[in-house]
C-alpha positions as CSV (number, residue, x, y, z in Angstrom):
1,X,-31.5,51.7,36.3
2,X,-32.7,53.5,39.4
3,X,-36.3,55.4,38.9
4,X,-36.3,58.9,38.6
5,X,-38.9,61.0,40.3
6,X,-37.9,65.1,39.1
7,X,-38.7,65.5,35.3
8,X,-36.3,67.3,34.7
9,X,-33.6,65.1,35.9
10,X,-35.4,62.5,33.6
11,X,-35.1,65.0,31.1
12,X,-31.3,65.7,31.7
13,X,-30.9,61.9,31.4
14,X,-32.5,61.4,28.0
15,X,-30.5,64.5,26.4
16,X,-28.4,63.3,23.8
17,X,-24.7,63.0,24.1
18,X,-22.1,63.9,21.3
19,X,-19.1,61.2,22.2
20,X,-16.2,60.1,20.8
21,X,-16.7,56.4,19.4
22,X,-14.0,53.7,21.0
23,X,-11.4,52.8,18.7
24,X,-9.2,49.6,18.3
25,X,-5.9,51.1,18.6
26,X,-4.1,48.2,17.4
27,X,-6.2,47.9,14.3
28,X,-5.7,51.6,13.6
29,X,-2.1,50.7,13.9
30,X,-2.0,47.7,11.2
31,X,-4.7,49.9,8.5
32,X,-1.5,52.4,8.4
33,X,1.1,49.3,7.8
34,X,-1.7,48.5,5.1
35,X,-1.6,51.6,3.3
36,X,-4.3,52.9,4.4
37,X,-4.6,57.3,5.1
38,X,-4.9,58.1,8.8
39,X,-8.5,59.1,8.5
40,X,-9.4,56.0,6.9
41,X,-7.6,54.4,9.4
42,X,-9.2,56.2,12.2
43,X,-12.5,55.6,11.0
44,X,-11.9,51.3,10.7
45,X,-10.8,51.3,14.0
46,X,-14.2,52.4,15.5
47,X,-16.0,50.1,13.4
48,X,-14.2,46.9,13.8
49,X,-13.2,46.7,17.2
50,X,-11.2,43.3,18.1
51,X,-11.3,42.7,14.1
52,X,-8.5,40.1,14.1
53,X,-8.7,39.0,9.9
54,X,-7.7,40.3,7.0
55,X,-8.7,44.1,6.1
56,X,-8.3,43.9,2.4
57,X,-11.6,42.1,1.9
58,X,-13.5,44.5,3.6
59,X,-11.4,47.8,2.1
60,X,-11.5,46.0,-1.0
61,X,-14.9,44.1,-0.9
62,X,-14.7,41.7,-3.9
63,X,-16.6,38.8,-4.6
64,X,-13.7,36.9,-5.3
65,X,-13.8,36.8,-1.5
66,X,-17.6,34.7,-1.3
67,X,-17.6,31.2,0.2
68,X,-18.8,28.3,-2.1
69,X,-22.7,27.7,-1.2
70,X,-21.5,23.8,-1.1
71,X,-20.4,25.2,2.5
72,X,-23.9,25.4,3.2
73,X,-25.5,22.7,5.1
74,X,-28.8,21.2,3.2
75,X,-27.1,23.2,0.4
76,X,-26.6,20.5,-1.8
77,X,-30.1,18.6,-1.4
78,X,-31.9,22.0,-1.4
79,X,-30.1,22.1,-5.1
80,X,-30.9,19.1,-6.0
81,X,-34.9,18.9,-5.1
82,X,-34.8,22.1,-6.9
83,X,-33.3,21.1,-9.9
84,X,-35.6,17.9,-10.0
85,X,-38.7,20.2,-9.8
86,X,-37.4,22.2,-12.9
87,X,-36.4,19.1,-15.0
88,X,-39.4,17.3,-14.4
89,X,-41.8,20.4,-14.8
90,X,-43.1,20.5,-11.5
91,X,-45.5,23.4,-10.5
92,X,-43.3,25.1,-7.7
93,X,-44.4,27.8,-5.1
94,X,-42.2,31.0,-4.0
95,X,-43.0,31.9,-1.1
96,X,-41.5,35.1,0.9
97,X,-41.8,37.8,3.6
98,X,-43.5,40.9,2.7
99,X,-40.2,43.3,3.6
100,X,-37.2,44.4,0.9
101,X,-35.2,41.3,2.2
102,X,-38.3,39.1,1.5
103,X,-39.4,40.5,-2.1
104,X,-36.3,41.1,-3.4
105,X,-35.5,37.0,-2.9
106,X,-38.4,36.7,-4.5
107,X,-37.4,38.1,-7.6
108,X,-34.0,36.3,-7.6
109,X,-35.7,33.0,-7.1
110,X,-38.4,34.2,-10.1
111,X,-36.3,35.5,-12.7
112,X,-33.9,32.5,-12.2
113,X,-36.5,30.2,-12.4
114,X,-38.2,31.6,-15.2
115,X,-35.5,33.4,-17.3
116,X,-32.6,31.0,-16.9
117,X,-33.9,28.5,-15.9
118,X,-36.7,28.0,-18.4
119,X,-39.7,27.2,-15.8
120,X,-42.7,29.0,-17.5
121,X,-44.8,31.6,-15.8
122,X,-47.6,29.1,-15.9
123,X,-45.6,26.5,-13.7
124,X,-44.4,29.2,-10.4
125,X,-46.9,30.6,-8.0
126,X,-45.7,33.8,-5.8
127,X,-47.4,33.4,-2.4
128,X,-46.6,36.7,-0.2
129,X,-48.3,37.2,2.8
130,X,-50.1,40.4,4.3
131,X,-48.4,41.7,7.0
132,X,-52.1,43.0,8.8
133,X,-54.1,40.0,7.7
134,X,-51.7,36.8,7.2
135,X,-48.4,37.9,9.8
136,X,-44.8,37.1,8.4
137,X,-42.9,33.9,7.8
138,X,-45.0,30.6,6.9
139,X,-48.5,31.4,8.2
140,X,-51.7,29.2,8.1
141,X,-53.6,31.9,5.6
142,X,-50.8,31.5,3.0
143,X,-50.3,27.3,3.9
144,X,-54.2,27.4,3.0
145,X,-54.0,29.7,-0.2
146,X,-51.2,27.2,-1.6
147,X,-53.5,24.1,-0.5
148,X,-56.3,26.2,-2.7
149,X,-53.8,26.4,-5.5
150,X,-55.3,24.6,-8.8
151,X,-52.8,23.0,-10.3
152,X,-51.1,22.7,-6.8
153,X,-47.1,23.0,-6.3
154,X,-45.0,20.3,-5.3
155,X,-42.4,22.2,-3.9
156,X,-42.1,25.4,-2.0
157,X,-38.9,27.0,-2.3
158,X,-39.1,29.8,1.2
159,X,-37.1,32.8,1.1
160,X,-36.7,35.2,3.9
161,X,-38.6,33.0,6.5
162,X,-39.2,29.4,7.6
163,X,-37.1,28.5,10.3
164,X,-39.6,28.6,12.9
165,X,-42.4,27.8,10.9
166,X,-42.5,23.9,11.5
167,X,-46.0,23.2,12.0
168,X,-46.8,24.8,9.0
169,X,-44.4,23.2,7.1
170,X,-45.4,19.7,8.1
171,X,-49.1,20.7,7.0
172,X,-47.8,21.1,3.6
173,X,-45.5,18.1,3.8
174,X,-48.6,16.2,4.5
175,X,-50.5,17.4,1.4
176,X,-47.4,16.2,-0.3
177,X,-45.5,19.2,-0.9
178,X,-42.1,18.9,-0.2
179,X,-40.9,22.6,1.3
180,X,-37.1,23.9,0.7
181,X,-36.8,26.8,3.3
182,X,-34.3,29.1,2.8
183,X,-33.7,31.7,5.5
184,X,-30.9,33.5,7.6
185,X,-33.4,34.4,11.0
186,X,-32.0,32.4,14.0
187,X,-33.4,28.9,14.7
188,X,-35.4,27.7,17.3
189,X,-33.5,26.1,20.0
190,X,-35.1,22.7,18.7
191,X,-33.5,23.0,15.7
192,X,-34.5,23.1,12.0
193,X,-38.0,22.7,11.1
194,X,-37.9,18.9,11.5
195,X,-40.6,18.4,8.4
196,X,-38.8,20.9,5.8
197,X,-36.9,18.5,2.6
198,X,-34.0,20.9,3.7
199,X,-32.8,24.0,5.5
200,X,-30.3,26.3,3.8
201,X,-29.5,28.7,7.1
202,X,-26.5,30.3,7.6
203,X,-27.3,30.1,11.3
204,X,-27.5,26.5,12.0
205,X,-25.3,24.8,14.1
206,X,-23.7,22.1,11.8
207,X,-23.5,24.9,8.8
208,X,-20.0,25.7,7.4
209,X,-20.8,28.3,5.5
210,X,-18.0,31.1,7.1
211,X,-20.6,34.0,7.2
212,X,-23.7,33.8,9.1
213,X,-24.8,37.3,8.9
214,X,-25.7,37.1,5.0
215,X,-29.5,38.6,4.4
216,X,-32.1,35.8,3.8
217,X,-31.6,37.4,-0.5
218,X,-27.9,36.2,-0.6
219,X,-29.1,32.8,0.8
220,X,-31.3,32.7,-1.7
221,X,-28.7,34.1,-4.2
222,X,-26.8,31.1,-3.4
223,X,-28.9,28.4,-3.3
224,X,-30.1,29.3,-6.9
225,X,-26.7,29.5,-7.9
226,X,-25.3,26.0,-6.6
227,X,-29.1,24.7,-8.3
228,X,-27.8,26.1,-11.7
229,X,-24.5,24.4,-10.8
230,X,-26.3,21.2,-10.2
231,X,-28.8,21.9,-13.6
232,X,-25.3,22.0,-15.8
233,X,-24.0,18.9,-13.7
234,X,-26.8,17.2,-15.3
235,X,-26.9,18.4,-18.2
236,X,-30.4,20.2,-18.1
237,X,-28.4,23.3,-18.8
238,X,-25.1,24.4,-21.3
239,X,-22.3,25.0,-19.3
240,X,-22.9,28.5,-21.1
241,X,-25.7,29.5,-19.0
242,X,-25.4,32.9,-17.8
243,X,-24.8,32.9,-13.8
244,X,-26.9,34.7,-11.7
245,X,-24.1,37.8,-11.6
246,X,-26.7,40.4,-12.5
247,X,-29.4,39.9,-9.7
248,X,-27.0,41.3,-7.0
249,X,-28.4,44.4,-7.7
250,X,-31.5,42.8,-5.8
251,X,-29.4,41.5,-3.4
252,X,-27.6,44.4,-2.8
253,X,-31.6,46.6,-2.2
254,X,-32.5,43.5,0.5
255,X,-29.0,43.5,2.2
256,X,-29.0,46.9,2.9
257,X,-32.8,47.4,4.0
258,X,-32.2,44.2,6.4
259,X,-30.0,46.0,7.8
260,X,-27.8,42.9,8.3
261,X,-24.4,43.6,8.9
262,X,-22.2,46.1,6.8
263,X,-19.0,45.5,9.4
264,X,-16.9,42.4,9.2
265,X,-19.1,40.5,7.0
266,X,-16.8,40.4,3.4
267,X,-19.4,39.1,1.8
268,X,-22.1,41.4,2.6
269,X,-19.8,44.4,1.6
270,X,-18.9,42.8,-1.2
271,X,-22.4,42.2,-2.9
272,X,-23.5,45.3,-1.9
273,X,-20.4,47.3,-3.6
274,X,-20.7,45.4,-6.5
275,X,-24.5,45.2,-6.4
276,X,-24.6,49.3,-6.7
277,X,-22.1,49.0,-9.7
278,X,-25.0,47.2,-11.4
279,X,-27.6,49.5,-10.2
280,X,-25.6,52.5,-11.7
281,X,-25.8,50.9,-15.3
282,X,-29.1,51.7,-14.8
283,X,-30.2,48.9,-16.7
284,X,-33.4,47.7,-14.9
285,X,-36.9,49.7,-15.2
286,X,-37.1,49.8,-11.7
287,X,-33.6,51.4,-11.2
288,X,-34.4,54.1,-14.2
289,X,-37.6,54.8,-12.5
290,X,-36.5,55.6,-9.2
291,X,-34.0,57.8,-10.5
292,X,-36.5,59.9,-12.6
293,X,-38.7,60.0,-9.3
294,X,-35.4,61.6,-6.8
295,X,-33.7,63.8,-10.1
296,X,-31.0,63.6,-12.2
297,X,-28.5,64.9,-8.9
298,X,-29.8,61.9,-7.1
299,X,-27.3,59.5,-9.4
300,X,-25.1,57.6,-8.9
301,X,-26.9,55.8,-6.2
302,X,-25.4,54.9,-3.0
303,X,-25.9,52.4,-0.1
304,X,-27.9,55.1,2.2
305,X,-30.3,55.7,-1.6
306,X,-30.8,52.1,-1.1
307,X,-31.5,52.4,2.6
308,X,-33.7,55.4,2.7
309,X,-35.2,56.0,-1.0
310,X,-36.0,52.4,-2.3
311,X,-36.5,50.7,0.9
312,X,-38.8,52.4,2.6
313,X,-40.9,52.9,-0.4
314,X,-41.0,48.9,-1.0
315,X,-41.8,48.3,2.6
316,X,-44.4,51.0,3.1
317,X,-46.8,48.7,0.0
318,X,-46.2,45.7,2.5
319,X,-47.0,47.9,5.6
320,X,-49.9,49.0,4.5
321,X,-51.6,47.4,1.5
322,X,-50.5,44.0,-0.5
323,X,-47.1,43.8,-1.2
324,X,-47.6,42.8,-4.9
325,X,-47.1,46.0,-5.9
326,X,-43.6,46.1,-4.8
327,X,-43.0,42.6,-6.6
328,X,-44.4,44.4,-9.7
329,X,-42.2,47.2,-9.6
330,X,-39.1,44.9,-9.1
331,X,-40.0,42.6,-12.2
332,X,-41.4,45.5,-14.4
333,X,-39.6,45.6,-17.8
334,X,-40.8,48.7,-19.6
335,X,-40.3,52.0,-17.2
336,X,-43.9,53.1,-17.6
337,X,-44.9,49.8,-16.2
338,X,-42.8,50.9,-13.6
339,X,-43.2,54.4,-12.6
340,X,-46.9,52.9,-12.9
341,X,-46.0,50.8,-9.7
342,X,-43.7,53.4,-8.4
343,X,-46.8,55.9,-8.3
344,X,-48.3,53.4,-5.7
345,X,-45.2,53.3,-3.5
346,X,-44.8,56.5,-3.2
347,X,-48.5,57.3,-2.0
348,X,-47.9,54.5,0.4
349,X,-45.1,55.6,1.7
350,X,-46.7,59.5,2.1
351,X,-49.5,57.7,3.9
352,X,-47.2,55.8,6.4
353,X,-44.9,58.9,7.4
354,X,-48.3,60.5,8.2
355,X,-49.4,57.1,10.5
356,X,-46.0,57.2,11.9
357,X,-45.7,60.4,13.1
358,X,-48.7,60.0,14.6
359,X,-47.8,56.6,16.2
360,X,-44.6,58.1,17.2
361,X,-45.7,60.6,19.1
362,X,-48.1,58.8,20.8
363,X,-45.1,56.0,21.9
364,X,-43.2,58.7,23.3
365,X,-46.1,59.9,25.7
366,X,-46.4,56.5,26.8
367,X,-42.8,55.6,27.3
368,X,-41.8,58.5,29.3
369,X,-44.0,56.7,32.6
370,X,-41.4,53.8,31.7
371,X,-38.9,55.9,32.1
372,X,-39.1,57.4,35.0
373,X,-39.5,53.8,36.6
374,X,-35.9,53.3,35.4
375,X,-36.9,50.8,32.5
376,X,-34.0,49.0,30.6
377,X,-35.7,48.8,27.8
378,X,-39.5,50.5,26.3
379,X,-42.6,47.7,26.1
380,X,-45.1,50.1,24.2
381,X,-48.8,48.8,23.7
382,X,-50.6,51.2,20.8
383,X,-54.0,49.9,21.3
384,X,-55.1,51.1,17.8
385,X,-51.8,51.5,16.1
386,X,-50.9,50.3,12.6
387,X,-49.1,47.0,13.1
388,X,-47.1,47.8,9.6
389,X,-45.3,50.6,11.2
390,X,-44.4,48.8,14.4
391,X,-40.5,48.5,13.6
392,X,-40.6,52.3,12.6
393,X,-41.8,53.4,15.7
394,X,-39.9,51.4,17.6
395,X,-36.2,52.5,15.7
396,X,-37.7,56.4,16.7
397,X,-38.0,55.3,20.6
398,X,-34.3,53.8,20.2
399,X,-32.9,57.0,18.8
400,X,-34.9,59.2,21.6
401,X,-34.6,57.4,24.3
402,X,-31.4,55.2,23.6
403,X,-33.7,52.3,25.0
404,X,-34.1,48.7,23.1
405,X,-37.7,49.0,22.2
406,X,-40.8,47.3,21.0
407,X,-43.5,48.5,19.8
408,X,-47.1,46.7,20.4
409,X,-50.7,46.5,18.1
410,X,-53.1,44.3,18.4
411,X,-52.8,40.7,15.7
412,X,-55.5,40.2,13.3
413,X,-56.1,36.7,15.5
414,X,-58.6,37.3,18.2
415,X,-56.7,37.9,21.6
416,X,-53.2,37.9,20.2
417,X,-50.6,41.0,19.8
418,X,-48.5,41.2,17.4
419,X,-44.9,43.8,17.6
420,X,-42.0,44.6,16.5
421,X,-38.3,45.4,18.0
422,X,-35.4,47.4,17.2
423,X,-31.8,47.4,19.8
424,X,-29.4,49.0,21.0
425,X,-25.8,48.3,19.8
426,X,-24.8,46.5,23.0
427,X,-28.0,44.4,23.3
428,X,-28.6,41.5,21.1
429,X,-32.8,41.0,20.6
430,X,-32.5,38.1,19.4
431,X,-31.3,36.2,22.7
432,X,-33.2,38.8,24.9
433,X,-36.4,37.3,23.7
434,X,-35.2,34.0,24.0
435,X,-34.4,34.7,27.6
436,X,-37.9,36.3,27.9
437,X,-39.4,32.8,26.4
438,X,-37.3,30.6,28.9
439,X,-38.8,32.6,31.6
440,X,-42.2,33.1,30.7
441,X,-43.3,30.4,27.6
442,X,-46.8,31.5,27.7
443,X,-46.4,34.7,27.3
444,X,-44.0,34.7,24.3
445,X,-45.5,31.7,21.9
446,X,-44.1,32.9,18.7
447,X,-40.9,35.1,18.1
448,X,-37.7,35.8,15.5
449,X,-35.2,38.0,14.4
450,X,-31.6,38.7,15.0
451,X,-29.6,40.9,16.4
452,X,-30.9,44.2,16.3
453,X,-34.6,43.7,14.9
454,X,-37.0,41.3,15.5
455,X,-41.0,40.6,15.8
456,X,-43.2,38.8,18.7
457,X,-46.6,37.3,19.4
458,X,-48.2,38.2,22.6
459,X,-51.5,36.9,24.0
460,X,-53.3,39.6,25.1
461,X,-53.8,38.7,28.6
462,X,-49.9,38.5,28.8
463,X,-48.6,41.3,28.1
464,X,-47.6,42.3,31.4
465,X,-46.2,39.2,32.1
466,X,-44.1,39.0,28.8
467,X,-42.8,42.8,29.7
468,X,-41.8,41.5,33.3
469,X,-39.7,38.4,31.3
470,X,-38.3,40.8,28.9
471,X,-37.4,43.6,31.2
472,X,-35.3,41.1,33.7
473,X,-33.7,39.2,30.2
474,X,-32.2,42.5,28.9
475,X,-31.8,43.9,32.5
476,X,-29.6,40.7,32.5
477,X,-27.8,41.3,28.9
478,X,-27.5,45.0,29.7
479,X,-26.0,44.7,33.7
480,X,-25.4,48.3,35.0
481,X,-24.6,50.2,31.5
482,X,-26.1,53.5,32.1
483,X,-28.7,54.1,29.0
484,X,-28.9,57.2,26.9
485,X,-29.1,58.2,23.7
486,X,-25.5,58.5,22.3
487,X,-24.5,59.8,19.3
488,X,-20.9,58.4,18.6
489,X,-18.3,60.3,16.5
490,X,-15.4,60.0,14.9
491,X,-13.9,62.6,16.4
492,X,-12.9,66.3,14.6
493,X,-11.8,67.1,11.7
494,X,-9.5,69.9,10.8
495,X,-10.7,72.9,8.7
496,X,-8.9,72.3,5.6
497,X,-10.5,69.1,5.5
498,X,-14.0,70.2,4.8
499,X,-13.6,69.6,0.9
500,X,-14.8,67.2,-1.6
501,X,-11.4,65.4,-1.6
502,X,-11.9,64.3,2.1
503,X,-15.3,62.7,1.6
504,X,-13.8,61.0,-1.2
505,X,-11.4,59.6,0.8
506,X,-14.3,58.5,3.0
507,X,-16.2,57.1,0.4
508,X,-13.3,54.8,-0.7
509,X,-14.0,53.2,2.4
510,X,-17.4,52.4,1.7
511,X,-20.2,50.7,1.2
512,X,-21.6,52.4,4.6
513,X,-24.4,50.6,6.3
514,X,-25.3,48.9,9.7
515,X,-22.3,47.8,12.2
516,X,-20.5,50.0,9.6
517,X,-21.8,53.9,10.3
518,X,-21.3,56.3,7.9
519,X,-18.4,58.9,9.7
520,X,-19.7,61.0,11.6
521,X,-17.6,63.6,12.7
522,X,-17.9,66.8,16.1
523,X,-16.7,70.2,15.7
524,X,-17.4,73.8,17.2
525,X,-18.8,76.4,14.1
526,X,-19.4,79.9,14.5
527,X,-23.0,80.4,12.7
528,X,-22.7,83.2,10.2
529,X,-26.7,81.9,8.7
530,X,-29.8,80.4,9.3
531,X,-33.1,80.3,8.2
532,X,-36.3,77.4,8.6
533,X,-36.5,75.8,4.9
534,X,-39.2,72.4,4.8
535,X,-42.6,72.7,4.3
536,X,-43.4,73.3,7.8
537,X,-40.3,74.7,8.6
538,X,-38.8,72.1,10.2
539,X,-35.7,72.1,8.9
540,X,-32.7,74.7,9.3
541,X,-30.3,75.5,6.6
542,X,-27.1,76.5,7.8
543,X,-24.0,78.9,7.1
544,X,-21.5,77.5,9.2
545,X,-17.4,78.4,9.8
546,X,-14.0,76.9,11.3
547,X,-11.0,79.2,10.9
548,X,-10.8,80.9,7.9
549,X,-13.5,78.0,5.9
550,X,-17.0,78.8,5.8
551,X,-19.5,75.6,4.8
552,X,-23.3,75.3,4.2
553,X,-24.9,73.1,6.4
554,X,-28.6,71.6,6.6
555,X,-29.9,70.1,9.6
556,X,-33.4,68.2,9.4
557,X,-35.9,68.0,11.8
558,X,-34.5,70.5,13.6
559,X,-37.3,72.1,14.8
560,X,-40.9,71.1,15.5
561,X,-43.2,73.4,13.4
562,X,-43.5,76.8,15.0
563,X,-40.7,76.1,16.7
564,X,-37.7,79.2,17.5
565,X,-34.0,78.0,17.4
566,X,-32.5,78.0,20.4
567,X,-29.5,79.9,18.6
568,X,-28.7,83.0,16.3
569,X,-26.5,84.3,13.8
570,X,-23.0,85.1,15.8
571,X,-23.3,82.3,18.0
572,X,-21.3,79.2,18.3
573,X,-22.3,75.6,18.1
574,X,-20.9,71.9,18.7
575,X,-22.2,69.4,15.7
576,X,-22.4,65.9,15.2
577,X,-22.0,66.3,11.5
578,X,-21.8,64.1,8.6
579,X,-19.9,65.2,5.2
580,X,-22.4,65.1,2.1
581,X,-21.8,65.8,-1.5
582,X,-24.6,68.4,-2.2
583,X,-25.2,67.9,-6.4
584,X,-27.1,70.4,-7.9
585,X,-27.7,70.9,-12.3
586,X,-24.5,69.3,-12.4
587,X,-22.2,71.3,-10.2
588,X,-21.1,69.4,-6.9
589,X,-20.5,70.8,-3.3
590,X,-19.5,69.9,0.1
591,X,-22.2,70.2,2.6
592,X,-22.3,69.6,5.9
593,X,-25.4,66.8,7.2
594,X,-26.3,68.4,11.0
595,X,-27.7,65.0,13.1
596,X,-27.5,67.1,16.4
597,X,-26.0,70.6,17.9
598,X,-25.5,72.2,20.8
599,X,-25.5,75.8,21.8
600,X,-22.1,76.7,23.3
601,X,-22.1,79.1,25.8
């Protein structure tokens, strides 16, 4: 991209533009042979482009439609070391990532351990690490807490992380503890971690497993479930014991916060639709708590509850504090125990919108020098930024600048930075940082992630040769697509479809989630209301027409506080508009979710 001089031509380039999303015409084609309305249709065919497979699995998500974890390499022997440690009462160590992803394995792995299983308490260890002071995956601190560890484990089971942890691995291996890593983060280009007792990744080359976009909680899902499977095989266990059916509700909180994908993947749309089925029973302390916390209109939950109520609030413990919390809340068994726990979320997560916001704007001032230099993608150093709200940051410079970004804080290790990464749709992160370590292995040591997040180490001294490696590797991925933030629709809908019974329709289709957008649809309204609502006025609530329908609309962050709206009562505006179903003492509503509007003149 060529650099641009005139700020306001800079400004011009970074405005956002409403635009249809491509479809897949002959996809559209075959979900109307299927049965399928022509909305519903419409909306597949801008989801799955090139989608070649059956659609029932992913209309339908089932979990009829799950591959057998024996496809799984290292499946098998993970099972089996695990199921030796349980049958010869062998102390064993869970150990996870600090995110949703990471803590909700960790209760899988726990609960089956302990409560079908029969392990006691006494005999499993949770190792978490701090995000600020131990980093994520396998790190040294949490290799020397379990070395510390009095009795000591003899197996660590990893969830969440591992892949590229092998050094740390074989330190454990050569204290004698035998490590059983279960992950779905891409592998280094050496392979598995050569000193792991196995390697359950959906990822690896020589894996069969059909599906290698699963979060690192269905991996773990799995492996537990083929080690109950082996248990029975043995008979350690009655063929009666229950399966591990009811812990997709966890699975269904980490897939959706890992934002893994919500597209073609049958199995990820399948645990997740049946995973809020369980969640809706409401039969958890953790579930009942959270509801309390949003109100009784906030019920049934959905995927974007999962994404934007529980998630956030489990991540923002691990962001800023100890992540035990979080583990406490997930495992609680009375609701006060859990609203306890909940309590201490919450302020968490008040404190990090505060730090981000902050950081936020910040990153924007320092981008926009980037920018003007033509940058394919933003390499932001926050020299006394919070490393736990890295990825945050770095999703807000996406959205504003329609940029792959990451977003840089100084590591707890002496001359080290540590950051994190979000994409763009048509870059894959993942592969751009391997690029960038091909080119430049000094300066990118340590790195993982998939497609569209991931986190890096930087030595201080090169960071300006890591952003010259990373800048040519997505320059590279990228060729000449011109960058800006896009906001991709689903085209318009006609006035008599702003009711209830089209966002059912809509909903039939779901679960919603990444790779899988909930619709989003463009229209022109005549305004008819408006007035600033939000604590600092930040928000706009809406009165909003087509034809002969009127519709109220809310539209947040619409302003920055103090802020005028560009637009009044009479006039006319195109929105980028999502339908929502407003609930309120009972009585439902359509209203319209504003992401972005333009005056028209």
């Amino acid at each position: 991209m060529d650099a641009v001089t005139d700020p306001h031509d800079l400004h011009e380039r970074l405005e956002p533009r409403i635009l249809p999303r491509p479809r897949d015409a002959a996809l559209e084609a075959r979900a109307l042979e299927e049965g399928l309305t022509p909305l519903q249709a419409r909306v597949l065919a801008g989801r799955l482009p090139g989608h070649v497979g059956e659609l029932a699995p992913l209309v339908s998500p089932s979990l009829r439609h799950l591959a057998h974890p024996e496809r799984l390499a290292d499946g098998r022997r993970a099972a089996e070391r695990i199921a030796r440690a349980v049958v010869e009462g062998e102390h064993i160590g869970i150990l996870t990532d600090y995110d949703v992803d990471g803590i909700t394995s960790h209760v899988v792995i726990r609960r089956t351990l302990h409560e079908l299983f029969g392990v006691p308490e006494s005999r499993l260890h949770s190792l978490i690490g701090h995000r600020i002071h131990d980093g994520y995956g396998i790190s040294l601190p949490l290799v020397e807490r379990t070395l510390r560890l009095s009795p000591r484990p003899s197996l660590v089971i990893t969830a969440d992380c591992g892949s590229s942890d092998e050094p740390r691995i074989a330190r454990l291996k050569a204290a004698g503890i035998d490590v059983v890593v279960s992950d779905h983060h891409a592998l280094p280009v050496e392979g598995p971690p050569a000193s792991a007792f196995a390697t359950v990744n959906p990822t690896r080359d020589d894996c069969d497993y059909p599906d290698p976009t699963i979060a690192g909680c269905m991996v773990a899902w799995l492996v537990m479930s083929l080690t109950r499977a082996v248990l029975i095989e043995w008979g350690a266990l009655g063929p009666d014991t229950p399966k591990l059916s009811p812990w997709l509700s966890y699975v269904a909180l980490g897939t959706v916060a890992d934002c893994v994908s919500l597209g073609g993947s049958a199995a990820n749309r399948a645990v997740v639709a049946q995973g809020l089925t369980l969640i809706n029973r409401m039969e958890a302390a953790c579930w009942r708590a959270m509801a309390q916390r949003l109100g009784a209109d906030s019920v049934p939950f959905d995927a974007e509850t999962l994404a934007f109520q529980m998630g956030p609030r489990i991540n923002a413990r691990s962001r800023l504090d100890d992540p035990y919390a979080a583990l406490h809340f997930m495992l609680a068994e009375q609701d006060h125990v859990a609203q306890r726990y909940l309590e201490v979320l919450d302020r968490d997560n008040q404190s990090r919108k505060a730090i981000e916001a902050e950081m936020t704007e910040r990153a924007k001032g320092l981008a926009r020098p980037q920018l003007a230099e033509g940058a394919p993608a933003l390499v932001i150093f926050l020299e006394d930024g919070h490393a736990g709200v890295q990825g945050i940051v770095a999703s807000r410079l996406v959205q504003a600048f329609g940029r792959p970004s990451l977003v840089l804080t100084p590591a707890a290790q002496a001359g080290m930075l540590t950051g994190s990464g979000r994409s763009i749709e048509a870059l894959h992160l993942r592969d751009a940082l391997q690029r960038a370590h091909d080119l430049s292995p000094e300066a990118l040591p340590r790195f993982g992630g998939h497609r569209g997040a991931a986190g890096v180490g930087v030595p201080v001294e090169s960071l300006e040769a890591f952003r010259e490696a990373f800048l040519r590797a997505v320059a590279e991925q990228l060729g000449d697509l011109e960058l800006f933030p896009r906001i991709l629709t689903d085209g318009a809908l006609e006035a008599h479809q702003l009711d209830l019974a089209t966002l059912d329709e809509l909903e039939a289709l779901g679960p919603y989630g990444r790779e899988f957008d909930p619709p989003l649809f463009e229209g022109e309204f005549l305004v008819e209301a408006l007035r600033p609502v939000g604590a600092d006025g930040s928000h706009l609530m809406l009165e909003l027409s087509a034809g002969a329908v009127s519709v109220r609309a809310i539209w947040f962050r619409a302003l920055t506080p103090g802020e005028v709206p560009a637009f009044g009562i009479g006039d006319r505006l195109h929105c980028a508009y999502k339908l929502n179903r407003n609930r309120w003492r009972g009585r439902e509503a359509l209203q319209l979710m504003v992401e972005h509007a333009v005056p028209l003149d």
